[in-house]
C-alpha positions, -999 to +999 in steps of 0.1 A: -236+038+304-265+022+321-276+034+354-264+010+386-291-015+399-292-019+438-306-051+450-329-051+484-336-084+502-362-088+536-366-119+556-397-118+567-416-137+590-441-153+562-421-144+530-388-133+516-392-104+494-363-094+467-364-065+450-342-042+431-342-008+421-322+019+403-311+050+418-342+068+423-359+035+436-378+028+409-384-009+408-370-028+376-374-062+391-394-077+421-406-110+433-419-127+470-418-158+479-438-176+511-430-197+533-446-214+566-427-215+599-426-245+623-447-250+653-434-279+669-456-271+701-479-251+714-463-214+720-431-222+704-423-208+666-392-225+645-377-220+613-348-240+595-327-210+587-316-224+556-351-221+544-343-185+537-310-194+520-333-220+498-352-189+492-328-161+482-309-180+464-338-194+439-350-155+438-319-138+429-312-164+403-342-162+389-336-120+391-303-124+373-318-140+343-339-105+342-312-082+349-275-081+340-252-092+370-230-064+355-253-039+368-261-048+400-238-024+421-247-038+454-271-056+477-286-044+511-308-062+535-331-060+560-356-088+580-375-098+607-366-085+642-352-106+671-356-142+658-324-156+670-299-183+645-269-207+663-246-214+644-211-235+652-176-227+640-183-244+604-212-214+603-242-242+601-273-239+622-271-258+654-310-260+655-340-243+641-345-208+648-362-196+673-384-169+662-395-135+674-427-146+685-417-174+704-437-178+737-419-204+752-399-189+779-428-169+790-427-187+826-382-177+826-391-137+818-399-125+850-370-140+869-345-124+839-366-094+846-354-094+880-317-109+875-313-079+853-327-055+883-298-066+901-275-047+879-281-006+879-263-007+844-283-038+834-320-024+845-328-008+816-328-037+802-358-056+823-382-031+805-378-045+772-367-085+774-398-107+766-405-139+752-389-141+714-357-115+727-326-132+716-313-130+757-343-154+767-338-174+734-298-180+743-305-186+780-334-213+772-307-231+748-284-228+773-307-244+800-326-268+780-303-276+752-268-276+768-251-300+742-267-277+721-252-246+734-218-262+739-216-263+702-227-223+695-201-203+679-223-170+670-257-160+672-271-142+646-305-126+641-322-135+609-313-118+582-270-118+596-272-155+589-281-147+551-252-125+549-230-152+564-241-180+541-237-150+510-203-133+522-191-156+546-187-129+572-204-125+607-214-089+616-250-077+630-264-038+629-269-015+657-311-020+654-307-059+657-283-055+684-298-024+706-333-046+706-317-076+715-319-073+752-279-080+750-270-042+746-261-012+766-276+018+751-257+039+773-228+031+761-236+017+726-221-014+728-228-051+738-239-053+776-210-064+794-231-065+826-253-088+810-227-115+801-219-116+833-252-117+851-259-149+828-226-166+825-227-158+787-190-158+765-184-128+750-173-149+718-207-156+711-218-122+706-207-112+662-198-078+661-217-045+657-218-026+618-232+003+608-263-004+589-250+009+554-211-004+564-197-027+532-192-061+544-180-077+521-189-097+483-206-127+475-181-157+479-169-173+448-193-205+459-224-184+458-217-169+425-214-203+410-245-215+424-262-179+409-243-182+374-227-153+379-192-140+376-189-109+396-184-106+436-211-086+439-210-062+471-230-064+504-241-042+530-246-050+567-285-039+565-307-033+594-340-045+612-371-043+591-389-013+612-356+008+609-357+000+573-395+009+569-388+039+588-359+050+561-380+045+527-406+064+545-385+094+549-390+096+591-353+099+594-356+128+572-387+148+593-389+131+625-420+124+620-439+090+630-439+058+612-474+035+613-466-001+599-493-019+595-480-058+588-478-089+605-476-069+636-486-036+643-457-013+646-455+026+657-418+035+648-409+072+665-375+089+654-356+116+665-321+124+657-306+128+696-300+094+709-333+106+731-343+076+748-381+070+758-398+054+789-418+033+771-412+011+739-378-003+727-356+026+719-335+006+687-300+023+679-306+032+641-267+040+634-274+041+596-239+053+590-206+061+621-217+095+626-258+091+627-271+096+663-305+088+654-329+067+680-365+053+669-385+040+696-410+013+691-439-003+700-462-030+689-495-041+686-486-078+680-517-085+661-513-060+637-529-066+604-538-094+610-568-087+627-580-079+595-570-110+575-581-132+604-617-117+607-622-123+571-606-156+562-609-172+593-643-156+604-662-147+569-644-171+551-638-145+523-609-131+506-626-104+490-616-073+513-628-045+496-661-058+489-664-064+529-649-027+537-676-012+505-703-024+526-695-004+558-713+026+555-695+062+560-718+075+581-709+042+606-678+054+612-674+070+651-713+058+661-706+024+662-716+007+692-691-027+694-653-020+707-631-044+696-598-050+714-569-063+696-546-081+715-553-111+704-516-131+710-504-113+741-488-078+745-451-069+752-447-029+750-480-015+773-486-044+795-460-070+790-485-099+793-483-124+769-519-139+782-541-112+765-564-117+741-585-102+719-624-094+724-659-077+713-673-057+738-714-042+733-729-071+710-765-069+709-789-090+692-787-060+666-752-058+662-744-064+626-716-077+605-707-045+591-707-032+630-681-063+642-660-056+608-654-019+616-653-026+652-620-050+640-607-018+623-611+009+645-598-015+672-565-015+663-565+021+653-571+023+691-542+002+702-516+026+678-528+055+693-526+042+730-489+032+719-486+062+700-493+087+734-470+065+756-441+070+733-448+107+713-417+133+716-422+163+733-429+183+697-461+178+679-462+153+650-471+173+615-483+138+605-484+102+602-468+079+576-483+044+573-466+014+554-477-025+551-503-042+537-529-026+558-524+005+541-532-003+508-572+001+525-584+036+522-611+027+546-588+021+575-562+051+568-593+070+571-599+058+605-568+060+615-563+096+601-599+103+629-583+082+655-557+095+657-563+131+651-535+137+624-533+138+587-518+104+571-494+107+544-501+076+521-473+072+499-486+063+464-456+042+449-444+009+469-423+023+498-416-013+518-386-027+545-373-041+511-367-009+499-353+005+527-328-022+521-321-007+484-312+021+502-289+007+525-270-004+493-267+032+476-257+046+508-231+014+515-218+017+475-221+057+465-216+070+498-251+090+502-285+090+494-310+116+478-349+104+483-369+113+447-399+130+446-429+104+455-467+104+447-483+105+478-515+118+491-521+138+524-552+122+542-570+149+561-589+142+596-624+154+599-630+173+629-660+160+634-648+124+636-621+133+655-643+145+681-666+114+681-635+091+679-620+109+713-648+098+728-644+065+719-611+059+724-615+068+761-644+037+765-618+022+742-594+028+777-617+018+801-618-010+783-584-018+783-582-012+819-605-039+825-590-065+806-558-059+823-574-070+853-592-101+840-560-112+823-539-106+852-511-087+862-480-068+843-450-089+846 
């Protein structure tokens, strides 16, 4: 008998990724598919949810030509954080999608901030709500949209609204929910102080699943439109950083997770409901019993620092010829800071009004010099996240996952900046495998990770000593922006 086939979809915020996997996640089929989101003015970010249904239905066809439907065992899922679906009692979107990086209720946050102070059960929760949090998004549709909100049924966080249109259930995870800035992680559960403070029906809220839970099969209606004959299994899934955070093995070692994608993301786990300061502490709840609790930050910029200095700046696509001509010995001498922030920050400073800069241009400062800067810049903004949010113990090392670290350039720099070696997994570890996972764990009841190629990147002590220095201009810097860009909210 042929081994089982799990199937792992991500929503993401640029592209919907499908791909599945056998038991010891190696990849039999895979496929991404890109998409553009709407910006119907300036600050606000939209999607048609059914874009993604489009999407995932075209890909999983087209995956079942490739593979036998009779071994596909199940199918897990995982997507884009926060962005917020209404949907009315037929299930169908209300309106587009309002998107995790959403600014437009930047001018509401600071009086939810201080409704929510009002509350000692509800406080907690002013130190994570920003603009793109499901809360704001469901109290601007209430306030602006009202015919609109008199119509909601459920909200649902982007990739829940796939499993509704696939299953024809409603359910979220605890890492959607927990980050939701709807949720009591004291008591695990939806914020019942919350509702009140905003006047919001409980009826709206779907229920809470354990990430690897069974929800359900695909209805009859979506097998026809996927030529298929079997009700194929689904799980609930989970948030991508939770999911990045599992094919990485963090759950595993408590050790931290660097994601280097559309955003820059330092995931910290530990496996005691510990709950940090700073950063959004997200419930990972994998399965009933699991306790564990990553915290989060993010550099919103992320990666994209990189993509936009070179498409948008060079005009080139041809990133390791641009990285090639940095020279080694550059690294910790050069002279240009570079700060990232270049569409607001939520986790350090809460100000969505920061922006990214150069700092130390001369008339001899040269393109390899900005490039690097652009690179070590954001290695500078993990670490600053990465010191506000660390456990108590010691990391043994870092694991970074995304696009940015397919560059062996910049996990070197990040290996000096931050003074730890970077384990670089060889083989594809993504969210969308994460959400493979999800689908053993939902269908066989437990998971074993393989043995993966993956290569331990050493700091140099040398480098680590030049980068210290630095990264402490790097903070001065920092402090100095926060005062021409104006106050923490």
């Amino acid at each position: 008998m042929k081994r089982p086939i799990y199937v792992g979809l991500d929503i993401g915020t640029t592209a919907v990724k499908i791909s599945a996997v056998n038991q010891q996640l190696e990849t039999v089929y895979e496929v991404q598919y890109g998409y553009d989101y709407l910006i119907p003015h300036k600050g606000w970010t939209e999607i048609e949810p059914d874009t993604w249904m489009e999407i995932v239905l075209e890909g999983l066809t087209q995956l079942f030509q490739h593979i036998s439907e009779k071994l596909v065992a199940g199918i897990g899922i995982t997507g884009q954080m926060h962005t917020t679906v209404f949907v009315d009692q037929a299930g169908n979107s209300i309106r587009p999608a309002i998107m995790w990086n959403d600014h437009r209720t930047k001018e509401q946050i600071p009086a939810i901030k201080q409704q929510l102070l009002t509350n000692s059960k509800a406080a907690h929760i002013a130190k994570i709500v920003s603009t793109g949090s499901p809360l704001a998004s469901l109290l601007w549709l209430k306030e602006n949209e009202p015919e609109n909100y008199q119509q909601l049924n459920k909200f649902l966080i982007a990739k829940d609204y796939v499993k509704l249109k696939l299953t024809g259930t409603y359910s979220t995870d605890y890492c959607d929910a927990s980050t939701s800035s709807l949720y009591d992680l004291n008591q695990d559960a939806w914020s019942e102080e919350v509702q009140e403070l905003f006047g919001l029906d409980a009826g709206v809220f779907p229920e809470i699943l354990p990430a690897a839970t069974m929800i359900g099969e695909l209805t009859e209606e979506i097998c026809k439109k996927l030529g298929i004959e079997s009700k194929i299994p689904m799980i609930a899934g989970t948030g991508d950083n939770v999911a990045s955070a599992l094919v990485s093995g963090s759950f595993d070692h408590d050790q931290p997770l660097v994601s280097l994608g559309t955003s820059g993301v330092v995931v910290i786990p530990n496996k005691h409901h510990q709950l940090k300061q700073t950063g959004k502490n997200v419930v990972a709840k994998l399965t009933p019993e699991d306790q564990s609790i990553i915290t989060q930050g993010t550099v919103q910029a992320g990666a994209k620092v990189n993509s936009w200095w070179l498409e948008q700046i060079l005009h080139t696509s041809d990133y390791p010829a641009e990285q090639q001509k940095i020279p080694r010995e550059m690294l910790g001498e050069n002279d240009v800071l570079f700060f990232p922030h270049m569409n607001g920050e939520k986790t350090l400073f809460a100000n969505p009004e920061l922006r990214g800069a150069f700092v130390g241009l001369s008339l001899e400062t040269t393109r390899e010099e900005m490039y690097l800067a652009v690179l070590e810049g954001l290695a500078f903004g993990i670490r600053q996240l990465f010191v506000s949010m660390k456990n108590e113990e010691q990391p043994d090392y870092f694991t970074i996952v995304g696009g940015g670290a397919k560059s062996a350039l910049w996990i070197e720099i990040f290996a000096n900046v931050l003074g730890y070696p970077i384990k670089r997994v060889m083989t594809s570890q993504e969210a969308v495998h994460g959400a493979a996972i999800l689908a053993i764990m939902g269908v066989e009841g437990s998971f074993e990770f393989p043995e993966s190629d993956y290569q331990m990147v050493q700091p140099d002590p040398t480098l680590i000593k030049k980068y210290t220095t630095r990264y402490k201009k790097y903070l001065k810097l920092t402090q100095l922006f926060l005062l021409a860009g104006g106050e923490e909210e």
